[in-house]
mmCIF file of the N, C-alpha and C atoms, coordinates in Angstrom:
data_MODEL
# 
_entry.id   MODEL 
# 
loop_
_atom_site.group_PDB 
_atom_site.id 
_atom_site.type_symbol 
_atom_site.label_atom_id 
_atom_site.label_alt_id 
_atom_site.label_comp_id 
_atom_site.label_asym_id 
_atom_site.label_entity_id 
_atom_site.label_seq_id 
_atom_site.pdbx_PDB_ins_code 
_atom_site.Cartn_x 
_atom_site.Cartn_y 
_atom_site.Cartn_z 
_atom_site.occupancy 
_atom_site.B_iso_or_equiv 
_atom_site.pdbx_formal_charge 
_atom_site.auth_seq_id 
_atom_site.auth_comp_id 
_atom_site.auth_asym_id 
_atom_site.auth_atom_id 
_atom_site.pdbx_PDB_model_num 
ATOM 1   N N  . UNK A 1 1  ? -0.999  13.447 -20.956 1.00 0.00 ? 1  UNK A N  1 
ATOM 2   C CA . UNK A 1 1  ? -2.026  12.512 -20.541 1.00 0.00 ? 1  UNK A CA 1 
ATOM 3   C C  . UNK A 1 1  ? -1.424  11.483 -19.585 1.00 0.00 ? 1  UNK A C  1 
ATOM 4   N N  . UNK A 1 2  ? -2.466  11.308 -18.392 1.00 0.00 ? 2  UNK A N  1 
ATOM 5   C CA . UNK A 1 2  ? -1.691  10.194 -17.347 1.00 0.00 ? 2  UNK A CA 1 
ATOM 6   C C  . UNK A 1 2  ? -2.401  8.513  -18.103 1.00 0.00 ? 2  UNK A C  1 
ATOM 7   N N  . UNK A 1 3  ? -1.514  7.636  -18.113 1.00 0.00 ? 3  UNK A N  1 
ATOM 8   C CA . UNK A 1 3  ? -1.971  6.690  -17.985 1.00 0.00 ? 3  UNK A CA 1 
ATOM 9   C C  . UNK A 1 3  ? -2.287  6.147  -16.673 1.00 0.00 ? 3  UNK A C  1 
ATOM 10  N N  . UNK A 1 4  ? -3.535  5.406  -16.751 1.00 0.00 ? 4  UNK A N  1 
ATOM 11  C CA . UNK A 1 4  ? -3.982  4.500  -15.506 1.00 0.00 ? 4  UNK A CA 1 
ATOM 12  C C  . UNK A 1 4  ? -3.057  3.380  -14.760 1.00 0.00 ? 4  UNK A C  1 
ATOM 13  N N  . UNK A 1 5  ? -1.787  3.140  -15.891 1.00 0.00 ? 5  UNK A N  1 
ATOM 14  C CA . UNK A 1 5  ? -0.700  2.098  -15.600 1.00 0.00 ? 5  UNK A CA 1 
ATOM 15  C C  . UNK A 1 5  ? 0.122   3.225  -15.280 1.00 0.00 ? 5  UNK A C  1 
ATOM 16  N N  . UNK A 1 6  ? 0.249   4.247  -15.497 1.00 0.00 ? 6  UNK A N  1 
ATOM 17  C CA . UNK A 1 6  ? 1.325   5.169  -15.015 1.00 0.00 ? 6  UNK A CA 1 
ATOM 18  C C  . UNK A 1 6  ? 0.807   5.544  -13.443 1.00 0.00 ? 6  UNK A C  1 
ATOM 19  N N  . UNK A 1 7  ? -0.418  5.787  -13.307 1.00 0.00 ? 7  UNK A N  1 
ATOM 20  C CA . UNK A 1 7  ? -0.841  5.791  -11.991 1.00 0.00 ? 7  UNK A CA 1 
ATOM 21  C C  . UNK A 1 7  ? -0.742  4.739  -10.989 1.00 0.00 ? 7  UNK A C  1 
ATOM 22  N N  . UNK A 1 8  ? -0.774  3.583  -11.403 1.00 0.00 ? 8  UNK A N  1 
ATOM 23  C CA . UNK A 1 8  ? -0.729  2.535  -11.009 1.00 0.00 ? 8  UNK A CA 1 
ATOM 24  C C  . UNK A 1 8  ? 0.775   2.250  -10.426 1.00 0.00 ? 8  UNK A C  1 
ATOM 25  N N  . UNK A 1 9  ? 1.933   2.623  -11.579 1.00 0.00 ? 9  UNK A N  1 
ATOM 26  C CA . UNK A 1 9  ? 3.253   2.060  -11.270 1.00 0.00 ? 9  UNK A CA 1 
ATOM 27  C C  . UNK A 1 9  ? 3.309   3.641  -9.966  1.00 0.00 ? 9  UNK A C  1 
ATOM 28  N N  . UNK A 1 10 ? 3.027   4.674  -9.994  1.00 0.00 ? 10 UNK A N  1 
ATOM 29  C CA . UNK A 1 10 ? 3.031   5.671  -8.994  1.00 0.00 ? 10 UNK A CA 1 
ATOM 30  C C  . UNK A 1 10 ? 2.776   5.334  -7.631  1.00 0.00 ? 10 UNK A C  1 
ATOM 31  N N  . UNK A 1 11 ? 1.517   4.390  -7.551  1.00 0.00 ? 11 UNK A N  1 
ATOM 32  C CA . UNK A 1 11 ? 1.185   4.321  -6.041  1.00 0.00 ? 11 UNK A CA 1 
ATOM 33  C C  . UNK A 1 11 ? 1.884   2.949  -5.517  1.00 0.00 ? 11 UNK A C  1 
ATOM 34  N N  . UNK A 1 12 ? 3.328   2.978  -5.508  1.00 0.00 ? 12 UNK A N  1 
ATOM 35  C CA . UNK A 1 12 ? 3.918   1.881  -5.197  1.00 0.00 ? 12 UNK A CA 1 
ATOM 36  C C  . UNK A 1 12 ? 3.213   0.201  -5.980  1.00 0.00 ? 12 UNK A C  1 
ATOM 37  N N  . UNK A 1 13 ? 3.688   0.803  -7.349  1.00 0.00 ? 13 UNK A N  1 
ATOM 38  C CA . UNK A 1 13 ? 3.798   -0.266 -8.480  1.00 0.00 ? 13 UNK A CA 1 
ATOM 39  C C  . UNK A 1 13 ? 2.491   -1.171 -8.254  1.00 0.00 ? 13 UNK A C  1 
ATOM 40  N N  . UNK A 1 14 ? 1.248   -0.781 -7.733  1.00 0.00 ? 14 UNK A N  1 
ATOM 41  C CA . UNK A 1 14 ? 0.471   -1.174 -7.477  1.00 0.00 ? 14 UNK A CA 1 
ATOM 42  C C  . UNK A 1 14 ? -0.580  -2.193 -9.033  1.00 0.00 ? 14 UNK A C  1 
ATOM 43  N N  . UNK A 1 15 ? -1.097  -3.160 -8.561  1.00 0.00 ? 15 UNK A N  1 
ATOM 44  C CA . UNK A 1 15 ? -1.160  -4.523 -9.891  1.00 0.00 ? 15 UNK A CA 1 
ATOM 45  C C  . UNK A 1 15 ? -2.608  -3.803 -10.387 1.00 0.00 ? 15 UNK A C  1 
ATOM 46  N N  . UNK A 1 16 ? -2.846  -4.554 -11.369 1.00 0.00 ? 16 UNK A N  1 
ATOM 47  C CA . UNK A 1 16 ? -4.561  -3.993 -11.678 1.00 0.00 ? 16 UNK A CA 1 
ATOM 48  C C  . UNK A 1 16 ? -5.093  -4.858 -11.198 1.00 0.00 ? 16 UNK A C  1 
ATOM 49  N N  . UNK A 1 17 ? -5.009  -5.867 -10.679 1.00 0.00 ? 17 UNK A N  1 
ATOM 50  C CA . UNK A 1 17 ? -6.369  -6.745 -9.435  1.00 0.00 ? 17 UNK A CA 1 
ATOM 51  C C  . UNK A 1 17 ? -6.179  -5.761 -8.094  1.00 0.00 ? 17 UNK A C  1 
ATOM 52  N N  . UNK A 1 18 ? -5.276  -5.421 -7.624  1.00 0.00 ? 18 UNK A N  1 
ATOM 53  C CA . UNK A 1 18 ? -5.125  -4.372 -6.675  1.00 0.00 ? 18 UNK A CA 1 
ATOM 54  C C  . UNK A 1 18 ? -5.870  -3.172 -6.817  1.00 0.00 ? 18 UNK A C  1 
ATOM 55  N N  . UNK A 1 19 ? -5.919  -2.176 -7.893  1.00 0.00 ? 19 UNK A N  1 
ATOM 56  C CA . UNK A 1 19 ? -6.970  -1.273 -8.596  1.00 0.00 ? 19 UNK A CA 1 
ATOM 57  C C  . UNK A 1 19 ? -8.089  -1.550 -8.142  1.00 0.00 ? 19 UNK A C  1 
ATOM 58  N N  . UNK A 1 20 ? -8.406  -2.735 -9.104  1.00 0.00 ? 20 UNK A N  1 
ATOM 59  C CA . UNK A 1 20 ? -9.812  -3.384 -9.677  1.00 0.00 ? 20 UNK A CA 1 
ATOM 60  C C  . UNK A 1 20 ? -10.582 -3.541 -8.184  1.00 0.00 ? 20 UNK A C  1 
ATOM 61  N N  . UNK A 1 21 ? -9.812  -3.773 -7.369  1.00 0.00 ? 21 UNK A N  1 
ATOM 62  C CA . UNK A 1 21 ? -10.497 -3.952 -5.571  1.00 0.00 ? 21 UNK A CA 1 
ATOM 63  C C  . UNK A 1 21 ? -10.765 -3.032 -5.214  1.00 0.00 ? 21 UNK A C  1 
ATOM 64  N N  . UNK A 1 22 ? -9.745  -2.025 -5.435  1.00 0.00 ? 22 UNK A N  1 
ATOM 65  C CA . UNK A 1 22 ? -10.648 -0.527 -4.748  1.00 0.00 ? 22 UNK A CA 1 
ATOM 66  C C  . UNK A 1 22 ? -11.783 0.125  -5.557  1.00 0.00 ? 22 UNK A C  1 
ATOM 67  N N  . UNK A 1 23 ? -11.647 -0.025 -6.209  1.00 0.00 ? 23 UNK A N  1 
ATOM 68  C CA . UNK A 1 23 ? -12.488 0.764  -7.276  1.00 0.00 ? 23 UNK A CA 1 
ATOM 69  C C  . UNK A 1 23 ? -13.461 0.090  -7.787  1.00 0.00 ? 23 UNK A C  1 
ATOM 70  N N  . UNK A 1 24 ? -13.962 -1.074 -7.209  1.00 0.00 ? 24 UNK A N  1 
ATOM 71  C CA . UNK A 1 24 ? -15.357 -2.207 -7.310  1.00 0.00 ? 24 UNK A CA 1 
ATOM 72  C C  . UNK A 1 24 ? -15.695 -2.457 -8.739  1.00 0.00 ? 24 UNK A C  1 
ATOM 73  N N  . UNK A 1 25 ? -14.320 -3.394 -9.383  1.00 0.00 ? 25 UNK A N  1 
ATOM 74  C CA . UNK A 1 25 ? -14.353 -3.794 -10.677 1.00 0.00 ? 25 UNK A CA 1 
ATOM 75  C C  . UNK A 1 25 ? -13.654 -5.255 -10.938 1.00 0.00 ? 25 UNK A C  1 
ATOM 76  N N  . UNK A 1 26 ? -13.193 -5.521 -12.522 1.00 0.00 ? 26 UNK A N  1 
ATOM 77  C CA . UNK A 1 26 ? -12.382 -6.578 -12.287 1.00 0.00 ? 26 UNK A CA 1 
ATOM 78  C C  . UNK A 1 26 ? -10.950 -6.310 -12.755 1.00 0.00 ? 26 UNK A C  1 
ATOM 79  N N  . UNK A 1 27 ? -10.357 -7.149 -12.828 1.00 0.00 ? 27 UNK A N  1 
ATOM 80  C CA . UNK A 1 27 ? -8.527  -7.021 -13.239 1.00 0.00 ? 27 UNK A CA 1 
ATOM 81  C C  . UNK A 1 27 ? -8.786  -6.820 -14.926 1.00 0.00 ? 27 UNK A C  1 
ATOM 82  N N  . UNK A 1 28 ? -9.627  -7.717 -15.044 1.00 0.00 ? 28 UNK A N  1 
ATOM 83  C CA . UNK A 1 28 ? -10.224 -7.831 -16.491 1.00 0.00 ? 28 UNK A CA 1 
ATOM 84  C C  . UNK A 1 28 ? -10.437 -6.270 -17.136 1.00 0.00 ? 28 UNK A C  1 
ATOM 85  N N  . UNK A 1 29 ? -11.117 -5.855 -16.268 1.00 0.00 ? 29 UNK A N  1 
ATOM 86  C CA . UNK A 1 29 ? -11.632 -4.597 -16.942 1.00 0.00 ? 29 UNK A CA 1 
ATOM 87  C C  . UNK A 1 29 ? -10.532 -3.701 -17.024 1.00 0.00 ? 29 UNK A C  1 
ATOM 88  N N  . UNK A 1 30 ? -10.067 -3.570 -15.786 1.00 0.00 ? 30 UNK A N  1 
ATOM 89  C CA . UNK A 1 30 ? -8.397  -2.219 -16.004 1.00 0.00 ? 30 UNK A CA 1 
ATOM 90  C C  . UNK A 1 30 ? -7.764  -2.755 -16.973 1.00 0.00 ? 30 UNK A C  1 
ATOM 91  N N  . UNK A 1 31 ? -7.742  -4.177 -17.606 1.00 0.00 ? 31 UNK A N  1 
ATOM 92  C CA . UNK A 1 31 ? -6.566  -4.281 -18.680 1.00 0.00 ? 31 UNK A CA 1 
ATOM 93  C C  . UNK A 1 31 ? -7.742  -3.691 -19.224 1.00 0.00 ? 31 UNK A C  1 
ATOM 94  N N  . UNK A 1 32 ? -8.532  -4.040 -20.274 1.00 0.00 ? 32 UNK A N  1 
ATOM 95  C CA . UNK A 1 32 ? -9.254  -3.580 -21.168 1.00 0.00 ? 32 UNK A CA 1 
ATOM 96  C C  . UNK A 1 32 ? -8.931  -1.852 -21.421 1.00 0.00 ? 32 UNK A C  1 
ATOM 97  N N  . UNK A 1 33 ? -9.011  -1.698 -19.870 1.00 0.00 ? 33 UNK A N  1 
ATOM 98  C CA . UNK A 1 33 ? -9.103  -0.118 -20.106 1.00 0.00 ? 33 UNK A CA 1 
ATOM 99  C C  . UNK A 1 33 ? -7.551  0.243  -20.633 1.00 0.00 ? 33 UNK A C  1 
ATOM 100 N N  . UNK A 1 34 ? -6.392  0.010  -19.864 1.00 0.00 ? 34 UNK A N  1 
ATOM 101 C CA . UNK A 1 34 ? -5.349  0.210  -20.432 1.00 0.00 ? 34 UNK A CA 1 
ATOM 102 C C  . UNK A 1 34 ? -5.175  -0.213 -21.533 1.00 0.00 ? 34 UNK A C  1 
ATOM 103 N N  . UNK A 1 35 ? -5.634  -1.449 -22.348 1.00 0.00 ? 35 UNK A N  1 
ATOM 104 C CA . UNK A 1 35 ? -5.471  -1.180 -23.666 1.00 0.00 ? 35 UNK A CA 1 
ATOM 105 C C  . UNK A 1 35 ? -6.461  -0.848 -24.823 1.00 0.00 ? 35 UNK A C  1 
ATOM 106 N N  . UNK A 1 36 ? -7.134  0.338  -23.968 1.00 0.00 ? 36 UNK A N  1 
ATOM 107 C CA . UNK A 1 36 ? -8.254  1.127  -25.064 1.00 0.00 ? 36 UNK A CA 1 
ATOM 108 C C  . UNK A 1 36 ? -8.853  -0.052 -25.863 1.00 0.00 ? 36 UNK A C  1 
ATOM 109 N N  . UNK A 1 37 ? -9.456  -1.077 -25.006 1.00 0.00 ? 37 UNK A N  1 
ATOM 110 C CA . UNK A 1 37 ? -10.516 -1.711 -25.798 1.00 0.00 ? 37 UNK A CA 1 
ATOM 111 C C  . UNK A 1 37 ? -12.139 -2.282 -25.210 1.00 0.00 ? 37 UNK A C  1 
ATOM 112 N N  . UNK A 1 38 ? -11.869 -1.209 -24.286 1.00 0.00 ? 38 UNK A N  1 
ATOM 113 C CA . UNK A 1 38 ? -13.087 -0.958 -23.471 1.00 0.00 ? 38 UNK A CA 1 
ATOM 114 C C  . UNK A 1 38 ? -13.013 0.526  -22.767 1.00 0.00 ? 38 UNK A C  1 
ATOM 115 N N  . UNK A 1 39 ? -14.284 1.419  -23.198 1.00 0.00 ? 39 UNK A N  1 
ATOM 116 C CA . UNK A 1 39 ? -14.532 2.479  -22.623 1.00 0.00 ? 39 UNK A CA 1 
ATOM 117 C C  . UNK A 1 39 ? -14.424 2.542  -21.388 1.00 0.00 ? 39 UNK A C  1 
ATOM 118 N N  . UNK A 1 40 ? -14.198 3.129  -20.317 1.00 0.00 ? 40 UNK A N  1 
ATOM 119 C CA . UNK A 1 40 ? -14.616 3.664  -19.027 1.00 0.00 ? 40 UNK A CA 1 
ATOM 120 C C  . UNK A 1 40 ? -16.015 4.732  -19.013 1.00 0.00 ? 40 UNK A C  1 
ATOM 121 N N  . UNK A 1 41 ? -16.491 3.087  -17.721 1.00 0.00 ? 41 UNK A N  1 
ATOM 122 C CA . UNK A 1 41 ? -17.704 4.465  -17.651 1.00 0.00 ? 41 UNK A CA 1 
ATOM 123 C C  . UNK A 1 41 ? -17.745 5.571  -16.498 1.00 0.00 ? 41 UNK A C  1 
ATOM 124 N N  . UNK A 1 42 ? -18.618 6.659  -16.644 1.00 0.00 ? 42 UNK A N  1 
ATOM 125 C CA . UNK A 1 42 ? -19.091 8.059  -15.775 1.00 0.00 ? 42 UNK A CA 1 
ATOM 126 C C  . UNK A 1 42 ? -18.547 7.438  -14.478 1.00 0.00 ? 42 UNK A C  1 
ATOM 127 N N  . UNK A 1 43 ? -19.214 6.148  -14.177 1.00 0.00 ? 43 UNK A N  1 
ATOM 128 C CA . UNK A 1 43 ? -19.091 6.098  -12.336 1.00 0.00 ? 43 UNK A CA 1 
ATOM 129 C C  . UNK A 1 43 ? -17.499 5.343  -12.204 1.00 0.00 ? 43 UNK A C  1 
ATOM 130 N N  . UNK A 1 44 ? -16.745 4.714  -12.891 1.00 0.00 ? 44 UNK A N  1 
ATOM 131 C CA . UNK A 1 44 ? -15.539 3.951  -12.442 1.00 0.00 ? 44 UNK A CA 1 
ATOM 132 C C  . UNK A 1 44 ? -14.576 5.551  -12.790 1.00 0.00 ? 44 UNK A C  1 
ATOM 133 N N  . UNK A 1 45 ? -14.751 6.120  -14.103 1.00 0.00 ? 45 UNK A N  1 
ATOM 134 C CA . UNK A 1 45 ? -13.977 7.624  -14.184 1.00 0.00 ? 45 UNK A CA 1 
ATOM 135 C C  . UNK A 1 45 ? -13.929 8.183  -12.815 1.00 0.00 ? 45 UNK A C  1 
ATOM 136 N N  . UNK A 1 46 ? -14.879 8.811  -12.487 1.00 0.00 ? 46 UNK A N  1 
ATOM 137 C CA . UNK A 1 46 ? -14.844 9.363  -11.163 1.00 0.00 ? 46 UNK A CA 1 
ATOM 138 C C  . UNK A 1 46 ? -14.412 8.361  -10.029 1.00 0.00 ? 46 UNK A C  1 
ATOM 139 N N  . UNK A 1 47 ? -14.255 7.497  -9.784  1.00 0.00 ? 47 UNK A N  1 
ATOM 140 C CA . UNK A 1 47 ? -13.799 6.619  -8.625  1.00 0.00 ? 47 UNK A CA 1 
ATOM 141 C C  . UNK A 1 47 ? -12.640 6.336  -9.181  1.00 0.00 ? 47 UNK A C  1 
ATOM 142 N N  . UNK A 1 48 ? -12.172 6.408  -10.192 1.00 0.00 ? 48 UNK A N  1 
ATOM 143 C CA . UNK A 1 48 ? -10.056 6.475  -10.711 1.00 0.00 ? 48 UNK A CA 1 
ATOM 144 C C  . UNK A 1 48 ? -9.922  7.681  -10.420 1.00 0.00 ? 48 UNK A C  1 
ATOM 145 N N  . UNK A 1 49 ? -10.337 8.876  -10.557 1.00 0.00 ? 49 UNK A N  1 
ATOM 146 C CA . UNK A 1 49 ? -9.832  10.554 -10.231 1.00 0.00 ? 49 UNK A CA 1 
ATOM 147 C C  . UNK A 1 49 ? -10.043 10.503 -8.769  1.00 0.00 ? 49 UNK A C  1 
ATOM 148 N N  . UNK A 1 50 ? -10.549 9.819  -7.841  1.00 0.00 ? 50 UNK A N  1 
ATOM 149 C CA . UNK A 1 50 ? -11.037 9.840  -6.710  1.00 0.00 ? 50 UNK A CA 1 
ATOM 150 C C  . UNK A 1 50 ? -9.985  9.375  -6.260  1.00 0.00 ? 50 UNK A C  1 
ATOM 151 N N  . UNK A 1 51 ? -9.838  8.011  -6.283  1.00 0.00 ? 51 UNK A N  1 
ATOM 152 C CA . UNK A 1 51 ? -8.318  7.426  -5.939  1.00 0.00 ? 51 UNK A CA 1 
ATOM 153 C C  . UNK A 1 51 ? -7.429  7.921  -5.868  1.00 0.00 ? 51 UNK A C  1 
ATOM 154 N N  . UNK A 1 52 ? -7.157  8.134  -7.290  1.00 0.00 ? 52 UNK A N  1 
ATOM 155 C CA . UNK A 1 52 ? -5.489  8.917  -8.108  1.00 0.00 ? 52 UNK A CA 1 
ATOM 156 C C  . UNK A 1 52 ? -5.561  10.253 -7.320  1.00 0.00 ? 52 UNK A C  1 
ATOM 157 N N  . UNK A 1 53 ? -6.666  10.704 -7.064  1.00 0.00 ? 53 UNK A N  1 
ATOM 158 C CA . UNK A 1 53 ? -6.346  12.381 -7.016  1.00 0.00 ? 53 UNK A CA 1 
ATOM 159 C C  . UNK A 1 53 ? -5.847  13.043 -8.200  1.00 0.00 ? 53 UNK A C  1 
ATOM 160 N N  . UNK A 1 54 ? -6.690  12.773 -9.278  1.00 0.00 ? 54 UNK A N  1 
ATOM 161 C CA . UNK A 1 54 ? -6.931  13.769 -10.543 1.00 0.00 ? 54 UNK A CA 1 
ATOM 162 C C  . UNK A 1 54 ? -7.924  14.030 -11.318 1.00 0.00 ? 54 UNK A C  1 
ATOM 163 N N  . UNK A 1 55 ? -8.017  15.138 -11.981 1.00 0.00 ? 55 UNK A N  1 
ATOM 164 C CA . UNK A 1 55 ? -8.748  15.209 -12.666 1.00 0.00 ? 55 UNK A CA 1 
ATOM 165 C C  . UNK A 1 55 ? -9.274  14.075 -13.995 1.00 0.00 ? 55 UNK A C  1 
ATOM 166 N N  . UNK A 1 56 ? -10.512 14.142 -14.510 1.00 0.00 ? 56 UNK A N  1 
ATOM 167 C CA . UNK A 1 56 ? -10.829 13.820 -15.674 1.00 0.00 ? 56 UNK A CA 1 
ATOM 168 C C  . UNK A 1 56 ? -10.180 14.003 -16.810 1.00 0.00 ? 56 UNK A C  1 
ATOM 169 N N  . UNK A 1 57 ? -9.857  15.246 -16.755 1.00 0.00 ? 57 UNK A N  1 
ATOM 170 C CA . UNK A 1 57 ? -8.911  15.810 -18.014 1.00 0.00 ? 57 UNK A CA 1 
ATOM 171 C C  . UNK A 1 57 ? -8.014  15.058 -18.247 1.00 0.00 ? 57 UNK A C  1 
ATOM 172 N N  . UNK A 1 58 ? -7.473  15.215 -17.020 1.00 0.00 ? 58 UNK A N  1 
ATOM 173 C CA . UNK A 1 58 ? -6.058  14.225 -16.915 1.00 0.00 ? 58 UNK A CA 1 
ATOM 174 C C  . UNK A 1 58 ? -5.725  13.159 -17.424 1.00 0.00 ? 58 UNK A C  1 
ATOM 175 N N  . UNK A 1 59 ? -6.952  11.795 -16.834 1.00 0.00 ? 59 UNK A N  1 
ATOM 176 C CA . UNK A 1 59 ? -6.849  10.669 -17.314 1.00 0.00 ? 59 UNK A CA 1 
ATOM 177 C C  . UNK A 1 59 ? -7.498  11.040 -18.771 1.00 0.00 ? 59 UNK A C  1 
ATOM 178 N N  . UNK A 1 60 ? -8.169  11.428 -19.009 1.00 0.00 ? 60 UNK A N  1 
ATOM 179 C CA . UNK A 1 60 ? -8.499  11.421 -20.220 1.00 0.00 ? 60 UNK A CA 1 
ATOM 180 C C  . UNK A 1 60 ? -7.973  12.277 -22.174 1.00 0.00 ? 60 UNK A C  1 
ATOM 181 N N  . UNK A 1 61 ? -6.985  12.583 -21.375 1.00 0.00 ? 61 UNK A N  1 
ATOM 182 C CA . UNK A 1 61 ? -6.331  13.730 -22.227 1.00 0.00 ? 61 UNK A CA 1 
ATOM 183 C C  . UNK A 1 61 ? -6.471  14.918 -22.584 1.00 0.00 ? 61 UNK A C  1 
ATOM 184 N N  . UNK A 1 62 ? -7.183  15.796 -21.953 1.00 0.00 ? 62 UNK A N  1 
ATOM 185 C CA . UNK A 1 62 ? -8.072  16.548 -22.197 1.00 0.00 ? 62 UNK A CA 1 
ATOM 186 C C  . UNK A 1 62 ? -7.440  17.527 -22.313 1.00 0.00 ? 62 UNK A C  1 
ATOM 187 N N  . UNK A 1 63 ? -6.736  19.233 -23.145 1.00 0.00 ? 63 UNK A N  1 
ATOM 188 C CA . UNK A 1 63 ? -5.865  19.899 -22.855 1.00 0.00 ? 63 UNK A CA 1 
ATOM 189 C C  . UNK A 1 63 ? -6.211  21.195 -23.473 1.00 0.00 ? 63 UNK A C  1 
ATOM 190 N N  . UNK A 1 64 ? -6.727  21.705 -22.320 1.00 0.00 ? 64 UNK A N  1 
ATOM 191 C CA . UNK A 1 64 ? -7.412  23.146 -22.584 1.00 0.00 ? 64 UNK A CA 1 
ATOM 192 C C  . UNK A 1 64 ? -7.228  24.358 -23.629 1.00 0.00 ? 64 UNK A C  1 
ATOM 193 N N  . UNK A 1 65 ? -7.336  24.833 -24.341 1.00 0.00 ? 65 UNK A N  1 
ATOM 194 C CA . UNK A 1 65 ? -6.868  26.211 -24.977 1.00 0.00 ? 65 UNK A CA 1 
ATOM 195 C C  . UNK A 1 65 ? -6.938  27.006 -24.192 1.00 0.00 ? 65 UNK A C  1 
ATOM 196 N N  . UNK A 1 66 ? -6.011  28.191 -24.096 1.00 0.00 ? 66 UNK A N  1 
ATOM 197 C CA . UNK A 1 66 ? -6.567  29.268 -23.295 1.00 0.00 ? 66 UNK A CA 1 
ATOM 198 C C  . UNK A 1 66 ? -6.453  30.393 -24.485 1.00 0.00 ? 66 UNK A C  1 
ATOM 199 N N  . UNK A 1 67 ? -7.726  30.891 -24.516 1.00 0.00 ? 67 UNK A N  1 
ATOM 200 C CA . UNK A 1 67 ? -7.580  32.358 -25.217 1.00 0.00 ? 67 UNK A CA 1 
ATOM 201 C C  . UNK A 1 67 ? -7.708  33.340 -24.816 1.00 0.00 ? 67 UNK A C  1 
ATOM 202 N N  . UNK A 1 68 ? -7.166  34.101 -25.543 1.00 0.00 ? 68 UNK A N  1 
ATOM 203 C CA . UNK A 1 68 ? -6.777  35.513 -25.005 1.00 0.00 ? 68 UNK A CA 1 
ATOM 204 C C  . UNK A 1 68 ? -7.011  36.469 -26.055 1.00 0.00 ? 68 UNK A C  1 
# 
């Protein structure tokens, strides 16, 4: 699972008021989100995978079975 602070320290250690600007939110809210005490919603999810260049899964932990 990626963290949003792991993404963050990736795109040249970039701050969460820095985030929070691209992604039409507050600093407030990316902490919240990094410390799982506020959901992410449908439209900021997709505008962090948009950014980051990843999937949902990704940020979200998501980790497929494959059967066979």
């Amino acid at each position: 699972m990626l963290t949003i602070a792991e993404l963050r320290a990736r795109n040249g250690k970039m701050s969460q008021k820095e985030l929070a600007e691209k992604i039409g939110t507050s600093q407030t809210t990316v902490s919240a989100w990094e410390k799982d005490i506020e959901v992410i919603s449908s439209r900021h999810l997709k505008r962090l995978c948009l950014f980051f260049n990843v999937s949902a899964d990704e940020l979200l932990g998501i980790k497929k079975k494959i059967c066979s």
